[in-house]
N, C-alpha and C positions, 0 to 999 in steps of 0.2 A: 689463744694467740700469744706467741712468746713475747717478752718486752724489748726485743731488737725488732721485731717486727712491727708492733705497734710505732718504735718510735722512728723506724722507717718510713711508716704511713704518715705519720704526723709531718714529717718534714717533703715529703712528695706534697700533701694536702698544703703547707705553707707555699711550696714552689706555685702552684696552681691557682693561690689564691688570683678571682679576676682583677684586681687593683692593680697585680704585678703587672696583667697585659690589657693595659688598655688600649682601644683600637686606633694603628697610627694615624698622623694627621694627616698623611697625605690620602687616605679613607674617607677621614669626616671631613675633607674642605670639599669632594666633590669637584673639584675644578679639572675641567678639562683641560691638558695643556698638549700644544702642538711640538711635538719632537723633531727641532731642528739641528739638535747639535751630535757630536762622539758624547758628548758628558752629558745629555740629556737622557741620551738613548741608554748608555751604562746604567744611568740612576733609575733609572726604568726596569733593566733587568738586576738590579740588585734587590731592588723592595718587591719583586716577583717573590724575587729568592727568598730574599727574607721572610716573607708571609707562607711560604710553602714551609721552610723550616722550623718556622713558630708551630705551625699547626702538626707536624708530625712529632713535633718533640710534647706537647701537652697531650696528642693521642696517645701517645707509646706510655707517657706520667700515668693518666686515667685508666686507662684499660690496664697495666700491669704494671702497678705501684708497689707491689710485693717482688719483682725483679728486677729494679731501677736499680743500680750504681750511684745514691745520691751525693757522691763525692763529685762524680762528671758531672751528672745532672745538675749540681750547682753552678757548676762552672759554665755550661751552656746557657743554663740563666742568662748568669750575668753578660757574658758576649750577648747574646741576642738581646739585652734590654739594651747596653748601652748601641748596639749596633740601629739599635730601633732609633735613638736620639739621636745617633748623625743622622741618620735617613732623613729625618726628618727638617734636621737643615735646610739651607738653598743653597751652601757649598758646606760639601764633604772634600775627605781625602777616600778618592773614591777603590784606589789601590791596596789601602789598608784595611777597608770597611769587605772590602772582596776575601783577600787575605783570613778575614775573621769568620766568613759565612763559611768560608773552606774548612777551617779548622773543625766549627760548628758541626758539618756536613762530618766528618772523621770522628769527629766525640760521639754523632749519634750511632755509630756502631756499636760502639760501648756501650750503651745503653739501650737498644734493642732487643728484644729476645732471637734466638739462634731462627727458628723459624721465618721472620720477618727480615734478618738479613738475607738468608737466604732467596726470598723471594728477591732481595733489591741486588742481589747480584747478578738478575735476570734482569735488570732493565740498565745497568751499568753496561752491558756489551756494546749499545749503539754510541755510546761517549767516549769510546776507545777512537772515534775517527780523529779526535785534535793530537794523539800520541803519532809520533812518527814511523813510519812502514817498520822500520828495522826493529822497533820496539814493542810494535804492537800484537805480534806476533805472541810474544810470550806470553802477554799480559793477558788476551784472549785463552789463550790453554790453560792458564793460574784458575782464570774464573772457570773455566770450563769444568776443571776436575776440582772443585771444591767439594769438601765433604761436610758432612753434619757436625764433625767434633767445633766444640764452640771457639775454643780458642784460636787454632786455626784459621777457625774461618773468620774470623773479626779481624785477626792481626794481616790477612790475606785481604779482606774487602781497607782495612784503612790504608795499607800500603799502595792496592792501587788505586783507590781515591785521593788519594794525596800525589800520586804523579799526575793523574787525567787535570787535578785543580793545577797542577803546575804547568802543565804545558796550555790550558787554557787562560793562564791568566798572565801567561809570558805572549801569548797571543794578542789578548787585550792590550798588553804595553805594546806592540808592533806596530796594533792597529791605531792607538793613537800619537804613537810619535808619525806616525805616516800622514794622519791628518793633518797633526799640528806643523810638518815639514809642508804638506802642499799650501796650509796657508800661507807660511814665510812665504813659499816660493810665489805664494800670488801676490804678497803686498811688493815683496821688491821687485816681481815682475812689471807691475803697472809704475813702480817709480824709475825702472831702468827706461821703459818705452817711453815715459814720457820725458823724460831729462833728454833721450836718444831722437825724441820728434821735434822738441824745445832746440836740440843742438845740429839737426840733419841739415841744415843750409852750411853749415860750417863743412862739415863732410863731403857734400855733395855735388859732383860734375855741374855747373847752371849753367853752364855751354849747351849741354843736352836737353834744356826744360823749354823747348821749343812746340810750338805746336801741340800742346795739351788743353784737354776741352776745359780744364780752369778758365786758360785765355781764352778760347772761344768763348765763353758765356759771359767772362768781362767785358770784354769784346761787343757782343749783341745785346747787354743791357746799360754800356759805354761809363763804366764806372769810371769815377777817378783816377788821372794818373799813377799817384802815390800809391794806391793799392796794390801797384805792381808788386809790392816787397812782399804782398800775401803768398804768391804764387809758389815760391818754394815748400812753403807748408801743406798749402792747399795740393799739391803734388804727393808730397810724401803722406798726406792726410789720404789721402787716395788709395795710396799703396795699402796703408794700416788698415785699412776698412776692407780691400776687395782680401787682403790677406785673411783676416778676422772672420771674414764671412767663410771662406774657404776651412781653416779651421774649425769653425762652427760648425757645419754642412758636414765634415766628418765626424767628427763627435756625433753630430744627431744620425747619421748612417747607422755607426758603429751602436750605438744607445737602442735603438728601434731593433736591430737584429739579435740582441743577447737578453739573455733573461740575470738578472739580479735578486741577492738577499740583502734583508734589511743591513746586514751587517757591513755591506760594501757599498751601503748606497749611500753613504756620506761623502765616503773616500773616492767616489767614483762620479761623484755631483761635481767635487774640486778638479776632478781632473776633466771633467767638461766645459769647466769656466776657465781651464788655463791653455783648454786650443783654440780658443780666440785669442786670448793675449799672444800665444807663442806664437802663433800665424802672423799677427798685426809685428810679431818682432822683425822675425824672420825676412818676410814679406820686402818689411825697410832696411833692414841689410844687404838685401839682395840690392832694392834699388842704388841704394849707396854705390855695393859694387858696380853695381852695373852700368851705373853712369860716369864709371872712367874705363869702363870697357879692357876690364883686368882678368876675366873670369874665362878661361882659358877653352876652346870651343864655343864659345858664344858670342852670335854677332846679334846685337839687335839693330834693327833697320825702321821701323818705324813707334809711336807712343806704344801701340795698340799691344806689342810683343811684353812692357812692363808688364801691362794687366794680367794678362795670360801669366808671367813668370808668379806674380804677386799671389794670382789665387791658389796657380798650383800648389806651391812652396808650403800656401797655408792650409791645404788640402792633405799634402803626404810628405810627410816628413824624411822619406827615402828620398825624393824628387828635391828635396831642398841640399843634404845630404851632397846627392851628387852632384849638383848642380857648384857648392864649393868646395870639390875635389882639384887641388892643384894640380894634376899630374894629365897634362897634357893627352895622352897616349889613353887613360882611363875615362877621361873624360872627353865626350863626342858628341853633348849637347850642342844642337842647331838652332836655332830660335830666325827662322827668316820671312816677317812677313810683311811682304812687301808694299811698296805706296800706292794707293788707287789715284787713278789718275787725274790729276788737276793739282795733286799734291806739290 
């Protein structure tokens, strides 16, 4: 054996020593943890990845230590050990740790033998779905006609592994700035409805809060006078709930008819806790309007026509839509239901 070769093996054999890879902790703590979040769910599929990488890069070391690169091969080391020690954090920077597995994933071409790419260029075709239509085209024919010459084919398999990791991990930023917008949009949603239910007597026709079963049940259980001043609340409290529920009731329609992946069921959890709130908004804005009777086709004639307006509204968001269309001529909503009698 020549002395490049020996001193080949010796530095493969250090790479491998077991001390370099001991098993992460998120292995030996055993602890089952419930995956509620985008950043929980990430960190899940990065130590996937990670552990799939580790172990193809010390098979490829083991079984053929005599045609290892140990210049890359060093350099994958070290990414994968330090990438092992954020993992193993409770916060990472989970964009950079992605970032590094990618690269990872690229270096181990270089260190593969010709054969063994080849084979993984047959399982790269189905990862072509996150590249866009216009592009994918080509990239499907690259791999298609690849041939046996090594060079080629390396410098062919890292280039399109390095686009598929870009368009999936410009993916991953989508998907969580999308999260992270539907949560803003739910905390200031619950602080605009509440400031908006706090301030709705201010806004609100109380010419029109006549005959609403608030007062009837004041009424039949003979509360205090002063309680009177509930009644405006207790009204638009009405609206927000029969809205909310109408809201909710379509979310759970629309949620029961479709099927979902893990990957959406974060972003698609958020946007079912925000059609109650937007319902419950909605809902009292209408009432708002409606009880100065500014809302151009529509008359309401007795309490009963709010409820109806309130659920719809938070029901379908076209119905709500049209309902505050200024334009007279376009808009031809009716709402007339009339008093029974004794009324």
């Amino acid at each position: 054996m020549a002395a490049a070769d020996v001193t080949k093996l010796a530095d493969v054999t250090k790479l491998l020593k077991p001390e370099n890879w001991p098993t992460p902790k998120w292995y030996a703590e055993g602890k089952a943890r419930r995956i509620q979040t985008y950043e929980e769910y990430f960190t899940f599929q990065l130590r996937a990845r990670y552990s799939e990488l580790e172990n193809d890069f010390r098979s490829v070391l083991g079984n053929f230590p005599n045609m290892v690169d140990v210049v890359t091969a060093t350099r994958i080391s070290d990414i994968l050990q330090a990438a092992r020690c954020n993992l193993e954090r409770e916060t990472s920077e989970l964009l950079t740790l992605s970032s590094s597995l990618d690269l990872v994933e690229r270096y181990m071409v270089w260190v593969c033998p010709s054969h063994l790419n080849k084979a993984k260029s047959e399982g790269i075709m189905p990862r072509l779905d996150v590249v866009p239509v216009e592009q994918r085209g080509a990239l499907s024919r690259r791999l298609t006609n690849l041939t046996e010459k090594e060079d080629n084919l390396r410098s062919i398999l890292d280039d399109i592994i390095g686009q598929i990791n870009s368009h999936t991990i410009q993916n991953r930023i989508s998907m969580g700035l999308q999260v992270n917008r539907l949560r803003n949009l739910r905390f200031w949603g619950v602080i605009i409805l509440f400031v908006f239910f706090a301030l709705s007597p201010l806004a609100t026709n109380l010419a029109n809060g006549h005959d609403w079963p608030s007062q009837s049940v004041a009424g039949s259980v003979k509360l205090p006078a002063w309680l009177n001043v509930l009644f405006p609340w207790l009204n638009a409290l009405a609206m927000m709930i029969l809205g909310a529920v109408g809201g909710f009731l379509s979310g759970l329609l629309q949620a029961q008819s479709t099927s979902i992946t893990f990957t959406k069921y974060l972003e698609n959890m958020l946007k079912l806790q925000l059609r109650p709130l937007v319902g419950a908004l909605v809902s009292l804005v209408l009432y708002t309007l409606l009880s100065w009777q500014v809302l151009p086709g529509i008359k309401i004639e007795n309490v009963g026509s709010y409820f109806l307006i309130a659920f719809l509204s938070g029901f379908s968001e076209r119905y709500f839509l049209q309902l505050v269309k200024t334009d007279p001529e376009s808009s031809s909503v009716q709402i007339n239901v009339k008093e029974r009698p004794g009324k």
